[in-house]
C-alpha positions as CSV (number, residue, x, y, z in Angstrom):
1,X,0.5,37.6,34.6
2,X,-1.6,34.9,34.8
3,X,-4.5,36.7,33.3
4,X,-1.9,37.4,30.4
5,X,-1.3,33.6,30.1
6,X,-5.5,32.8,30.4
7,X,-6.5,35.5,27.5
8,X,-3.8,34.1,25.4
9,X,-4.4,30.4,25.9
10,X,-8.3,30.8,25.4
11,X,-7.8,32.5,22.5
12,X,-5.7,29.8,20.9
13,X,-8.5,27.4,21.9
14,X,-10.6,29.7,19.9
15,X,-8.5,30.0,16.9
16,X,-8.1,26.2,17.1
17,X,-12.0,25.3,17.6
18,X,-13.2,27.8,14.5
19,X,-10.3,26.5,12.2
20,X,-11.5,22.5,13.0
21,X,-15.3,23.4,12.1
22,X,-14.1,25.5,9.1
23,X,-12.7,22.2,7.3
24,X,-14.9,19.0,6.4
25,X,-13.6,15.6,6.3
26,X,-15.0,13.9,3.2
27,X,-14.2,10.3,1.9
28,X,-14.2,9.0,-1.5
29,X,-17.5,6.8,-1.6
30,X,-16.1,3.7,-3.8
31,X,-19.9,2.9,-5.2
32,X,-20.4,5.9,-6.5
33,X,-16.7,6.9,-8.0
34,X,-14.1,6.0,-11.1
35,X,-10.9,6.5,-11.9
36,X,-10.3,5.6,-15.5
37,X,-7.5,6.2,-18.2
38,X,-7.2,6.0,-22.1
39,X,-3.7,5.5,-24.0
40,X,-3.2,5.4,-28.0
41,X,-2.5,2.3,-29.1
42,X,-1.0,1.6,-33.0
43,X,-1.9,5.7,-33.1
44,X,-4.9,4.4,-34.1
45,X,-7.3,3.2,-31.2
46,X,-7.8,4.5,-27.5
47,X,-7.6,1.3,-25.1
48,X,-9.5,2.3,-22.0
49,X,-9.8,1.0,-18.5
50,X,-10.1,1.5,-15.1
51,X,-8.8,0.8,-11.4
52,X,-11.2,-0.7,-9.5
53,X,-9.7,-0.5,-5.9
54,X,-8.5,2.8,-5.0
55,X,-9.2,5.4,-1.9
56,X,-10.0,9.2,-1.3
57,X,-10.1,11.5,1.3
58,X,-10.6,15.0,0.6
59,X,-9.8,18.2,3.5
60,X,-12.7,21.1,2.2
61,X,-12.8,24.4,3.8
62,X,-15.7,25.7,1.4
63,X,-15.1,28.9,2.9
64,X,-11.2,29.4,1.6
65,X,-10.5,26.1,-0.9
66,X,-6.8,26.8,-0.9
67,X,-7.0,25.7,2.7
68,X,-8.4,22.3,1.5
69,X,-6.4,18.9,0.5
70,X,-6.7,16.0,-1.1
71,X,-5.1,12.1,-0.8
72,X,-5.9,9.6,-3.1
73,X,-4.5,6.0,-3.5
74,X,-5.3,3.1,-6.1
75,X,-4.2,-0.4,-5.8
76,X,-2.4,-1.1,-9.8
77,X,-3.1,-4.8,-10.2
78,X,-6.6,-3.9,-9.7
79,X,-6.1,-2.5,-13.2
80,X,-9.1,-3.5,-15.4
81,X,-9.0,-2.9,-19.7
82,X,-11.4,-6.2,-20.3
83,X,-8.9,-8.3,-21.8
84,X,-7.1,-10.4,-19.2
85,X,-4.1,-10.9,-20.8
86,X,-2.9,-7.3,-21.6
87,X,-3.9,-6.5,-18.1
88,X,-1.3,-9.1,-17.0
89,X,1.1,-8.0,-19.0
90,X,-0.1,-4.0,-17.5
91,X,0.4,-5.7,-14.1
92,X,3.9,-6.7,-14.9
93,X,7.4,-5.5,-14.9
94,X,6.8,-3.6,-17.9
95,X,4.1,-1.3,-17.1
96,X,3.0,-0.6,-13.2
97,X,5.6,-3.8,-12.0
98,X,2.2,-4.2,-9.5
99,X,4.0,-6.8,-7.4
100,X,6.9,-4.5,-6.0
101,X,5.0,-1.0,-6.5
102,X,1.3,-2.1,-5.6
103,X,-0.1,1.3,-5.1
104,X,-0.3,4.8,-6.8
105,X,-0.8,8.0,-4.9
106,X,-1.1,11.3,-4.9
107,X,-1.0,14.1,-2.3
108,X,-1.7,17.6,-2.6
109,X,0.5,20.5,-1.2
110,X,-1.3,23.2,-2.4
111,X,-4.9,24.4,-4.0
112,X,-5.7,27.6,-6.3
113,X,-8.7,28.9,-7.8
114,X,-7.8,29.5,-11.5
115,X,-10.5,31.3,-14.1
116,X,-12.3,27.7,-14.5
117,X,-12.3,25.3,-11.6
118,X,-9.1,24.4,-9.4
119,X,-5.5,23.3,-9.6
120,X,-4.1,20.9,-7.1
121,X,-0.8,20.4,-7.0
122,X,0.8,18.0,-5.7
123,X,2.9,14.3,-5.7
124,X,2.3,11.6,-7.7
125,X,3.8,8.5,-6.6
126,X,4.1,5.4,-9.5
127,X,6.7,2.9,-9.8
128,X,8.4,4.2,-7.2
129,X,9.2,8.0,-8.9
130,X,6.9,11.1,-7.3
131,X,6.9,14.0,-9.4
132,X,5.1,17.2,-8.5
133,X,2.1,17.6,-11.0
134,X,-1.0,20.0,-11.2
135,X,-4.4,18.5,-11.5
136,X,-6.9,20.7,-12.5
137,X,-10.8,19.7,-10.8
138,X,-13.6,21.1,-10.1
139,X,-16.3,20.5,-7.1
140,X,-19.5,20.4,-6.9
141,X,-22.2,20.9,-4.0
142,X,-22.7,20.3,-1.1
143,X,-25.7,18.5,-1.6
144,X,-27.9,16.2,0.9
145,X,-29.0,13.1,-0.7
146,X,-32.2,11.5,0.4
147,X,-30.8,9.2,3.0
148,X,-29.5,12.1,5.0
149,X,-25.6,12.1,3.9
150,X,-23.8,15.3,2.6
151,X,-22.1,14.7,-0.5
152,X,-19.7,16.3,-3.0
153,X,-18.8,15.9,-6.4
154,X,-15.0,15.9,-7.9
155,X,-14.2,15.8,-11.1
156,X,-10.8,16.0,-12.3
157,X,-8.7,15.3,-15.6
158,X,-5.1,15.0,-16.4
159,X,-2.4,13.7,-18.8
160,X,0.6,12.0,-17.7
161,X,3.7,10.9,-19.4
162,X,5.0,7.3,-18.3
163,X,8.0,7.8,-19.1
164,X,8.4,10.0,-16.5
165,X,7.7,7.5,-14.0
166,X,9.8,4.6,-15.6
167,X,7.2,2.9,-17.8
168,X,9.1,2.9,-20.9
169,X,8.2,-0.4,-22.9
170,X,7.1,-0.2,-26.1
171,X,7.5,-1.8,-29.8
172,X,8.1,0.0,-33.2
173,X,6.1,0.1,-36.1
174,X,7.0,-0.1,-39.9
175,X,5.8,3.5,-40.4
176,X,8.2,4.4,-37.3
177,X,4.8,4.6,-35.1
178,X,5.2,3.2,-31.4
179,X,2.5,0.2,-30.3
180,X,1.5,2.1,-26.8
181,X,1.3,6.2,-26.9
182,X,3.4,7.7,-24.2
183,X,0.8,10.1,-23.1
184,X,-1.8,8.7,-20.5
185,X,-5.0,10.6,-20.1
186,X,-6.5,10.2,-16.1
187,X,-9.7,10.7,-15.5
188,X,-11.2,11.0,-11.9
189,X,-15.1,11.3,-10.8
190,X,-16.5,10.4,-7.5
191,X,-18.8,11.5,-5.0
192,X,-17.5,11.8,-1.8
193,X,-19.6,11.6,1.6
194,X,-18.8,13.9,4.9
195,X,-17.3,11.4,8.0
């Protein structure tokens, strides 16, 4: 019986030990990574920006990437469009409301391969509201750079609707035309470095 208990218990620690060195830990490396977005304005003009604290950690079994995951956060009032005083008002109550909902996240529950890339779906947290979305990204590498450090590439692209998370303001035109579009392209590119 013991011998029952010792086969079964080693080969647990075996099953445990492969699955561990089947999955890398890879972190979003901040100097070499963007996460940007573009909304209409007067239907006439894409206003562009970025965030310019956020965080990424990214689970890759390059061997089966449905086993993989991804986390990501960004900080909202470091929300950057070059003109300080929309990116107040983008700070405030209005838009992100940074002061009581100071961070945006997103976590994946699950990957697929589709015919071009990857889907990673998942929860996106803003404002308070997570709804489940699908991201679609692709990966590139494994590479090693020249100081030693194995690195991959994400690249991933989205739209979002505001409204969905509770960012509704907005001002009407003459024509009937709203001031800020309520579509939100995301986009995401980063290297990201093995721990």
């Amino acid at each position: 019986m013991k011998a029952k208990h010792f086969i079964a218990a080693s080969l647990c620690v075996l099953l445990i030990h492969s699955f561990v060195w089947a999955v890398d830990t890879y972190k979003v490396d901040r100097d070499h990574a963007a996460v940007g977005f573009a909304v209409k304005h007067l239907l006439i003009y894409d206003v562009r920006g970025n965030f310019e604290e956020f965080e990424g950690a990214i689970l890759l079994d390059d061997k089966d990437i449905a086993k993989s995951s991804f986390s990501g956060t960004i900080k909202t009032a470091s929300i950057n469009t070059g003109h300080q005083q929309r990116d107040e008002h983008l700070r405030s109550s209005d838009f992100l409301a940074a002061e009581q909902h100071p961070e945006i996240t997103f976590r994946s529950t699950q990957i697929k391969k589709v015919s071009v890339g990857y889907i990673a779906i998942g929860i996106l947290t803003s404002r308070g509201v997570s709804r489940e979305i699908e991201l679609p990204f692709t990966v590139f590498g494994p590479v090693r750079d020249p100081w030693g450090n194995h690195k991959i590439g994400v690249q991933a692209r989205l739209t979002v609707n505001r409204l969905d998370y509770g960012v509704s303001w907005n001002k009407s035109m003459d024509n009937g035309g709203l001031v800020v579009a309520n579509e939100v392209e995301i986009e995401i590119a980063a290297e990201a470095i093995k721990q």
